[in-house]
One Martini backbone bead per residue (centre of mass of N, CA, C, O) as a GRO file, in nm:
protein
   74
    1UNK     BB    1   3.711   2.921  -0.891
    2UNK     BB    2   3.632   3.064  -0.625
    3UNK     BB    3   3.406   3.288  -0.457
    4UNK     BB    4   3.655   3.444  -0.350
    5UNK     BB    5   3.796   3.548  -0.557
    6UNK     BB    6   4.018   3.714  -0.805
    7UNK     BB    7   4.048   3.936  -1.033
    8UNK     BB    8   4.318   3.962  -1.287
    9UNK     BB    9   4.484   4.198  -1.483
   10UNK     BB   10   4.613   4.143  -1.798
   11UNK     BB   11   4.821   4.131  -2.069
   12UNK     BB   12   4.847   3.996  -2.317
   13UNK     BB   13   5.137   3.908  -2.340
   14UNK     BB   14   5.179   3.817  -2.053
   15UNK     BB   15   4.965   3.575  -2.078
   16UNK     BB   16   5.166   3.455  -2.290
   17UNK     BB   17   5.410   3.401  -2.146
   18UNK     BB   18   5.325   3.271  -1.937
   19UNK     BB   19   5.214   2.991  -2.076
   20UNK     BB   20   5.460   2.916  -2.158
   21UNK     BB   21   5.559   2.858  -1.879
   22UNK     BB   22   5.405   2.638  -1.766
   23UNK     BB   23   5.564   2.360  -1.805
   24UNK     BB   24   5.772   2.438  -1.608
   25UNK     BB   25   5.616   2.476  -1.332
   26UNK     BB   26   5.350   2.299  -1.275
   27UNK     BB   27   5.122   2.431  -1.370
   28UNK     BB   28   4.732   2.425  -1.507
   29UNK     BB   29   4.737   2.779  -1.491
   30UNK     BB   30   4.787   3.101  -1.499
   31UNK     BB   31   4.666   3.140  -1.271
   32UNK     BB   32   4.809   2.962  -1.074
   33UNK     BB   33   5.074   3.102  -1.141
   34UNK     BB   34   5.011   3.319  -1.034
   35UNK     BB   35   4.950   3.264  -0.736
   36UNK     BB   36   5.228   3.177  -0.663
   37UNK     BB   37   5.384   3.414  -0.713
   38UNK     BB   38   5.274   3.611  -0.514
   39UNK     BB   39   5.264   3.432  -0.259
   40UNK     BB   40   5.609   3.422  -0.282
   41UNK     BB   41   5.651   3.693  -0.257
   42UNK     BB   42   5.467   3.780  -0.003
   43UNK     BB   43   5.609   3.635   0.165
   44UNK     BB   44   5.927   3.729   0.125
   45UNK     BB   45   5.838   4.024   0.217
   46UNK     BB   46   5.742   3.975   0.504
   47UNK     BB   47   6.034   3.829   0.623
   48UNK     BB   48   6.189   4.107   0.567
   49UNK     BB   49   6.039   4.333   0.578
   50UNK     BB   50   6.038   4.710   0.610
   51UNK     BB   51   6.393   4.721   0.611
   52UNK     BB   52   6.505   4.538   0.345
   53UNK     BB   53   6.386   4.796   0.203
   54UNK     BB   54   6.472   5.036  -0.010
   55UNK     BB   55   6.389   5.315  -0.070
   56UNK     BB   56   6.276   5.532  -0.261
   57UNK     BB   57   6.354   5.721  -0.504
   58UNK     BB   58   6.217   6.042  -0.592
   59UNK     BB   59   6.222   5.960  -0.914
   60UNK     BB   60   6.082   5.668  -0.865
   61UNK     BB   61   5.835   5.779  -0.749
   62UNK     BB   62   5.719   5.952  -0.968
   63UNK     BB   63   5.673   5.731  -1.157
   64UNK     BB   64   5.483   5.549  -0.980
   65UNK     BB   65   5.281   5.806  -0.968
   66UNK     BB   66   5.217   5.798  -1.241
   67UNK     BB   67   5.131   5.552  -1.333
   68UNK     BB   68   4.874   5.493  -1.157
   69UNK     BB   69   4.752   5.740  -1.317
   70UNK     BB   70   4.731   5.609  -1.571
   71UNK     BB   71   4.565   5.354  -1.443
   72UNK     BB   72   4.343   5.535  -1.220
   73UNK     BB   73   4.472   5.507  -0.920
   74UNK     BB   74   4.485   5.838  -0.871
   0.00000   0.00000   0.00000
């Protein structure tokens, strides 16, 4: 990782699941293939716009704000 990385935490599960992955992907490391994942997304994002992404429903929003707020983020 170069000076500029940034650290993401993984649960240990989720980490090993990745890993299953590495030889299908053709990444060389859990790093590299988040690192693709992510990159892709954020494409994909980028390029729908936020007219594409249908807004959430007022349900689906209390989820999400209780779960950032259990992992601290809020």
């Amino acid at each position: 990782m170069g000076a500029t990385d940034t650290t993401v935490r993984l649960s240990p599960d989720l980490y090993a699941r990745l890993s299953d992955l590495l030889q299908r992907s053709g990444a060389e490391s859990v790093d590299e293939l988040v690192s693709r994942i992510a990159r892709d997304w954020a494409s994909k994002q980028a390029s729908q716009g936020p007219a594409a992404r249908p807004p959430l429903a007022a349900d689906d929003e209390k989820v999400v704000e209780e779960r950032l707020k259990s992992l601290g983020y809020l």
